[in-house]
C-alpha positions in Angstrom: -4.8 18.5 12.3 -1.9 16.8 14.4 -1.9 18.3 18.5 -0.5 16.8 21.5 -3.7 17.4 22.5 -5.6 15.0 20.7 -7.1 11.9 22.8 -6.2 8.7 23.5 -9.1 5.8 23.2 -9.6 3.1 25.7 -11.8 0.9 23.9 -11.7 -2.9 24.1 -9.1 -5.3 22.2 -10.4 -8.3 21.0 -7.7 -11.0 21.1 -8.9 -12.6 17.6 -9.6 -10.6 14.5 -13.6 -10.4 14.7 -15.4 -13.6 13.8 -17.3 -13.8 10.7 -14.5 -11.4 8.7 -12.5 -13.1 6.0 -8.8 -13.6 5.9 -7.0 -10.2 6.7 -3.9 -8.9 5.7 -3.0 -5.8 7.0 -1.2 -3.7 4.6 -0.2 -0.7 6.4 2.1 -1.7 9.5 5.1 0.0 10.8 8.6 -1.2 12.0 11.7 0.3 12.9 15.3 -0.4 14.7 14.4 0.6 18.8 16.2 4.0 18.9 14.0 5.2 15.7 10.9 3.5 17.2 11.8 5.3 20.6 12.3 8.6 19.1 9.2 8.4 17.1 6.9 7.9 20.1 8.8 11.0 21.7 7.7 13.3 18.9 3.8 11.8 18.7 4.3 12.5 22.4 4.9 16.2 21.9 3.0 16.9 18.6 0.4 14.0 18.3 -1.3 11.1 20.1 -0.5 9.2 22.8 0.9 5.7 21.4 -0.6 2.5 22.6 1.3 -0.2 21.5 5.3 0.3 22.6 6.4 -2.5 21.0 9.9 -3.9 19.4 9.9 -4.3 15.6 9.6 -8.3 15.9 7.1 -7.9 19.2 4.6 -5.8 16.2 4.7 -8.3 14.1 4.3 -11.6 16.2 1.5 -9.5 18.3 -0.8 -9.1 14.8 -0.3 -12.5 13.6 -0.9 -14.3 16.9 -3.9 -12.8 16.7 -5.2 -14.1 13.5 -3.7 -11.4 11.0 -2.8 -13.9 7.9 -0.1 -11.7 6.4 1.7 -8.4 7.4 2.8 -5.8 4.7 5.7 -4.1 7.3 6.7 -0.6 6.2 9.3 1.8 7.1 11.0 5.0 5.7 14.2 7.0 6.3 13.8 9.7 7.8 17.6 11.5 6.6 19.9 10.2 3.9 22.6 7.5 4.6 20.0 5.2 6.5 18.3 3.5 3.8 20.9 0.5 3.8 20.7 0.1 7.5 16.8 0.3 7.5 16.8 -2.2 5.0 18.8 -4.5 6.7 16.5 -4.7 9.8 13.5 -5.2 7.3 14.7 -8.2 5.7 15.9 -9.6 9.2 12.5 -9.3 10.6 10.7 -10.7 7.2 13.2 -13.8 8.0 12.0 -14.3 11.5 8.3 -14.7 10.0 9.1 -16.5 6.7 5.7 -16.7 4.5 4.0 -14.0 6.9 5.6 -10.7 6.8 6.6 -8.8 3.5 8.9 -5.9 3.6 9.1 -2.5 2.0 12.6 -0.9 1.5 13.5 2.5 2.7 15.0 5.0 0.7 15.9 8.8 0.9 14.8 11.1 -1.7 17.3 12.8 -3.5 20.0 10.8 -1.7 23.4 9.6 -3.2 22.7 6.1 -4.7 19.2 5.7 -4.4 19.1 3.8 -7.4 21.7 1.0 -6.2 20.1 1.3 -2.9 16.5 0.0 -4.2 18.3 -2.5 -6.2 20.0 -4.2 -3.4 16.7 -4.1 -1.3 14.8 -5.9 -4.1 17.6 -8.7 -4.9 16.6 -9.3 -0.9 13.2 -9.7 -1.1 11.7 -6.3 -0.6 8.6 -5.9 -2.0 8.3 -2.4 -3.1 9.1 1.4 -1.5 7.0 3.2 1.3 7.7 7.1 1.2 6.4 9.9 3.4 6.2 13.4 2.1 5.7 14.6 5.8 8.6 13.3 7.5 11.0 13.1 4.0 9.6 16.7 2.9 9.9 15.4 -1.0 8.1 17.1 -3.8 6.2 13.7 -5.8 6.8 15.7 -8.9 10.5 17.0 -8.6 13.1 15.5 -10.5 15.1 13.5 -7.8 11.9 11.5 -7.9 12.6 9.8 -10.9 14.8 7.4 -10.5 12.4 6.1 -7.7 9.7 5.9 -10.2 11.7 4.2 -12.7 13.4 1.7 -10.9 10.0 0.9 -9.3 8.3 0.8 -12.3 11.0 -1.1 -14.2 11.0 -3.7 -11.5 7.4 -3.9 -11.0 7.5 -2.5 -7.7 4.9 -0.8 -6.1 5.5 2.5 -4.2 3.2 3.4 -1.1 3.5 7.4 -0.7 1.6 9.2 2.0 0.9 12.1 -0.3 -2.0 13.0 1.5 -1.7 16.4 3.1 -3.0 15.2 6.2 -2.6 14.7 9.0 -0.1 17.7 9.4 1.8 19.0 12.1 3.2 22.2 12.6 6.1 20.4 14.1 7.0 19.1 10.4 10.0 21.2 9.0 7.9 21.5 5.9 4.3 22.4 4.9 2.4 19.2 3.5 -0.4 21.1 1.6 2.8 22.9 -0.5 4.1 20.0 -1.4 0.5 17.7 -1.4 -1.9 17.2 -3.7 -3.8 14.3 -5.8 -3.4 16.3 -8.9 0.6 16.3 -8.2 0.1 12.7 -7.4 -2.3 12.7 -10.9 0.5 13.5 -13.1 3.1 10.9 -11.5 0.5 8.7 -12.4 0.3 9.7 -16.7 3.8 10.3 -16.6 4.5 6.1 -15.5 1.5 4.4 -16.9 3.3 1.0 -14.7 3.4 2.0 -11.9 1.5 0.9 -8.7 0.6 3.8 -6.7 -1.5 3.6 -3.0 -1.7 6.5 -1.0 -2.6 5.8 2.1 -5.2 7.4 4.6 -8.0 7.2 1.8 -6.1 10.3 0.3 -7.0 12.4 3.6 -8.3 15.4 3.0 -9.0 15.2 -0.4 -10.7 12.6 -0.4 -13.4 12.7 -2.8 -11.2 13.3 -5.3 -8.9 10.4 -4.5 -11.6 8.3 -4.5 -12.5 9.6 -8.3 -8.9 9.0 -8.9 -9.7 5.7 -8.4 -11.7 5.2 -10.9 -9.8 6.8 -13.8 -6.8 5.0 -13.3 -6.3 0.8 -13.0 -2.2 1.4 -11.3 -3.7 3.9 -8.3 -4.8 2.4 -4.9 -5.7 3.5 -1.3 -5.6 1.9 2.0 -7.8 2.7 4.8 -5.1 3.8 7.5 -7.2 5.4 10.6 -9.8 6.6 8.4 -12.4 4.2 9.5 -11.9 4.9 13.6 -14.1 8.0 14.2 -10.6 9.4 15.2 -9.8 12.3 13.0 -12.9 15.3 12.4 -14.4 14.4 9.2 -16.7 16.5 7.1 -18.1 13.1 5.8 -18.1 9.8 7.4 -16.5 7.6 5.5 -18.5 4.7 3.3 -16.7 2.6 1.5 -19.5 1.3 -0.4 -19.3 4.0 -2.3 -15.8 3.0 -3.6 -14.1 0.6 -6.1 -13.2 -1.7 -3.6 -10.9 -3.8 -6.0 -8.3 -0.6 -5.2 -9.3 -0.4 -1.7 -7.0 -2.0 0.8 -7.0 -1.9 4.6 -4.4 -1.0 6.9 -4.1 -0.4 10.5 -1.2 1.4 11.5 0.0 -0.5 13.7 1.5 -0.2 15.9 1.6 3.9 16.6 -2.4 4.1 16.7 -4.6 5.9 19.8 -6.7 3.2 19.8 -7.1 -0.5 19.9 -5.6 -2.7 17.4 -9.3 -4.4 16.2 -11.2 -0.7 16.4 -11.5 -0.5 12.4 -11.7 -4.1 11.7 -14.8 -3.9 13.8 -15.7 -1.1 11.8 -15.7 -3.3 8.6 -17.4 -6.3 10.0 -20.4 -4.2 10.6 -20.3 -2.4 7.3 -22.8 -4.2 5.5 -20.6 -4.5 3.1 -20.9 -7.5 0.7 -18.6 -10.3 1.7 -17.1 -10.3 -1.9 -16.3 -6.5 -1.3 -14.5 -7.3 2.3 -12.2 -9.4 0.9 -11.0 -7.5 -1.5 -10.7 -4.8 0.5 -8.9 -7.3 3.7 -6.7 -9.5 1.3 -7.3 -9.7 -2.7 -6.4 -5.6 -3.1 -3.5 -5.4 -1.4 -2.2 -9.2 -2.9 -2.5 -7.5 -6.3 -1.1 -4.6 -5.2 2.0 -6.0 -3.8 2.7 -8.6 -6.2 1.8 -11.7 -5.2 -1.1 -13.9 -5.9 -2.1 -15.4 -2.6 -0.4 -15.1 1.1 -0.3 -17.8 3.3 -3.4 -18.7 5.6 -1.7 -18.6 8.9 -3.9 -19.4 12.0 
């Protein structure tokens, strides 16, 4: 699916969230220290899309909010072992410079020495949860090493946020997502901790019928909308979300390594015709409950 051929968009940015929308929180937004941020724009450069928004880890987050975002879920992952205490570092140094608007995921390696003292420390600061990418991190969900993930996270209440969707893939990955992919992987991580908050983001891209099914068998499973709701990717089926639960639904932009501008799906979702009830669960309520927390801040 992922070419460095595919196209950058040069649609409009609004410089509000679109009027008559309720609160947003957006759920699905990446930081990193500069040199990580830098070498990740090299390699969408080569194997992907053309970034559009180049911007330091604290400039991402005060660019969403000043725009009317209420709250920011900020994610990141490690990309290698011995990392995941640095990364998480930075994370709780940016969540400081935006006290009561920014929420943090911790970072951790599969597999690597200490994970389990390594999520521990991350939560004692703050961190909400863990965001993992089977892509980059080329885990198995169901392997063994995975455990002690699970059961910290699910000890601790914390959620996890796992791209376990097979796409978008690359051939530039050093492992094959549809080996190590799959919602009925992702199915028996789910029976196997009955507590634990799962989302996989990207609607479950490309099986997504079956995530959204998923959905309704099982209260601890989420999704977030990442890039599914642009008309970027080739879909077989456009995408209707009235057609889902959207109590587990949660949107997320991506931001800030998107094609396109940083409004294009919440323009999308204002002229859904989606019940106003349904839009904010799917802006704010899904992703509060997710996460943890009752209510975020209102922000202006």
């Amino acid at each position: 699916m992922l070419s460095p051929n595919l196209p950058s968009i040069d649609d409009d940015e609004g410089t509000r969230v679109p009027e008559g929308l309720p609160r947003v929180l957006d759920a699905h937004v990446h930081i990193f220290p500069g040199n990580i941020f830098s070498a990740i724009w090299a390699w969408f450069d080569e194997n992907a899309w053309p970034i559009r928004y180049r911007l330091s880890a604290s400039d991402v987050l005060a660019y969403l909010l000043s725009r009317g975002v209420s709250h920011v879920m900020a994610l990141q992952y490690a990309h290698k072992p011995g990392i995941s205490r640095m990364l998480n570092q930075h994370m709780v140094d940016r969540c400081r410079e935006f006290p009561g608007r920014v929420t943090g995921m911790a970072a951790v390696f599969p597999g690597e020495e200490n994970a389990k003292e390594i999520l521990q420390e991350a939560f004692a600061h703050g961190l909400m949860g863990v965001k993992l990418h089977a892509h980059v991190q080329c885990f198995d969900m169901n392997a063994q090493e995975m455990d002690v993930i699970y059961d910290v996270c699910e000890s601790e209440q914390k959620p996890i946020l796992m791209h376990v969707g097979r796409e978008p893939k690359s051939v530039a990955y050093r492992c094959d997502p549809y080996d190590l992919c799959s919602a009925r992987k992702l199915e028996k991580v789910l029976r196997n901790y009955p507590k634990l908050r799962v989302c996989v983001p990207h609607l479950g891209f490309d099986e997504i019928s079956i995530y959204r099914n998923l959905i309704e068998k099982y209260d601890t499973l989420w999704l977030d909308t990442t890039m599914m709701l642009a008309d970027y990717f080739p879909l077989k089926d456009a995408i209707e979300l009235k057609g889902y639960r959207a109590d587990r639904i949660m949107y997320g932009s991506d931001f800030p390594n998107i094609p396109y501008a940083w409004d294009r799906e919440l323009k999308r979702l204002r002229n859904s015709g989606l019940p106003q009830e349904d839009l904010e669960w799917i802006l704010e309520k899904s992703a509060a409950h997710f996460f943890g927390f009752a209510s975020v801040s209102q922000g202006t």
